[in-house]
C-alpha distance (Angstrom), angle and dihedral (degrees) to the residues before:
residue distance angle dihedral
X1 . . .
X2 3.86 . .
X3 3.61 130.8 .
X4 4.02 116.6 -161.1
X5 3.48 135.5 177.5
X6 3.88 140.7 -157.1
X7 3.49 120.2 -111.0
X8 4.25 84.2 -115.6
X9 3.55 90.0 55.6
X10 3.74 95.1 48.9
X11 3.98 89.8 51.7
X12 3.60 86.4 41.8
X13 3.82 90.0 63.2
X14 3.94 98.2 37.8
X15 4.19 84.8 54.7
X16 4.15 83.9 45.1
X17 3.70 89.3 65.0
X18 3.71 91.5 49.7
X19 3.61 95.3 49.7
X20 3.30 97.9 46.4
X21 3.89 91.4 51.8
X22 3.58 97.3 38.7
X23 4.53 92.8 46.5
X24 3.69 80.5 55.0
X25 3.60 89.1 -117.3
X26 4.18 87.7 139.6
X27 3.90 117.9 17.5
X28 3.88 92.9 -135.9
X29 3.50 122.4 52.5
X30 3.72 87.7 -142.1
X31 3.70 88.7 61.8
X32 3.80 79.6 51.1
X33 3.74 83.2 62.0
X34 3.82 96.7 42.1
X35 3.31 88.9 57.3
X36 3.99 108.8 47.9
X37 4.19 87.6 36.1
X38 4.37 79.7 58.5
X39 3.39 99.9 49.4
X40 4.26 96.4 46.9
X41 4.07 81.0 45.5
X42 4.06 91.6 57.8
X43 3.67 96.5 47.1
X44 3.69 100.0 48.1
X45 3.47 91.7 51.9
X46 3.87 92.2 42.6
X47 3.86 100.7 33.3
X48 3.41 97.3 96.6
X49 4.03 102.7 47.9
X50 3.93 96.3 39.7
X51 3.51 109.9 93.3
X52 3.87 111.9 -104.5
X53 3.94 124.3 -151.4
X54 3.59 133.0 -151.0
X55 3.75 104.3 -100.9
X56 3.59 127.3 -110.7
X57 3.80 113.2 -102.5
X58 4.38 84.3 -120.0
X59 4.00 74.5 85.9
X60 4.00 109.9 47.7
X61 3.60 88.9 109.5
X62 3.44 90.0 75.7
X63 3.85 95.5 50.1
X64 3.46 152.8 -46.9
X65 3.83 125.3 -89.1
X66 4.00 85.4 13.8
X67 3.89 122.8 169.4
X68 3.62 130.8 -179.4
X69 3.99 142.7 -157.2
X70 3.22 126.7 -151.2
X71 4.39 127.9 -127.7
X72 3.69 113.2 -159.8
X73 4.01 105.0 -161.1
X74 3.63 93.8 170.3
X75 3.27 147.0 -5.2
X76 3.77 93.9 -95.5
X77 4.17 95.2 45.3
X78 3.64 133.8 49.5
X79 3.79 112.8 -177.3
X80 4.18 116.5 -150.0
X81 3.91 121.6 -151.9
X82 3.53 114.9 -157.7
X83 4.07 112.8 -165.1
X84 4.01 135.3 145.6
X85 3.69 108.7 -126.0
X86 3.77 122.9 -126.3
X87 4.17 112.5 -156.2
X88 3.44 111.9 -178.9
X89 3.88 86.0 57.5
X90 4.00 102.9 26.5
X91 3.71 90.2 -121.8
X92 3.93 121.1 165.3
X93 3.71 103.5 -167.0
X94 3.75 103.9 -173.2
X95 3.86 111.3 -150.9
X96 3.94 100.6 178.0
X97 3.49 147.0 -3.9
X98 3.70 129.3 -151.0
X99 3.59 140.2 165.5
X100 3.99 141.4 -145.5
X101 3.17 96.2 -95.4
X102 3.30 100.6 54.1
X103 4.16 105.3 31.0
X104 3.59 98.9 5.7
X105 3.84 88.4 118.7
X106 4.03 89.1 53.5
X107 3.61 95.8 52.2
């Protein structure tokens, strides 16, 4: 199994780390870091026994036949990976990533 990423995504989680730190969600920016490098760890070791579902049409921007999983990290924050899925080669290619508080309503 493979897990990719768009170059979007990756400088979507680079500026997570500085949001995080800088909204004073985590006093260190390392623990910024800590955090983000977690949460990436959990899903691609869980991507591909969580159930996925087909993805709300809110998201077709992001690509065709999309589905997403969902990453509860507490009980304030679920986190939503949105990827196309590639059989023959067991490639995850995740195209965005979201969370509650943000597109909760569009999920």
């Amino acid at each position: 199994m493979i897990v990719s990423y768009t170059d979007a995504v990756i400088d979507y989680l680079e500026e997570l780390v500085q949001t995080l730190y800088l909204q004073n969600y985590f006093g260190l920016k390392e623990f910024a870091k800590k955090y983000v490098d977690k949460l990436i760890d959990e899903m691609e070791a869980t991507i591909h026994i969580k159930p996925r579902r087909d993805a709300s049409p809110n998201f077709n921007q992001y690509g065709q036949d999309l589905y997403y999983v969902s990453h509860r990290k507490n009980k304030h924050t679920t986190w939503y990976f949105f990827f196309t899925y590639h059989p023959t080669d067991d490639i995850y290619y995740i195209r965005y990533i979201t969370n509650n508080h943000v597109a909760g309503h569009l999920i």
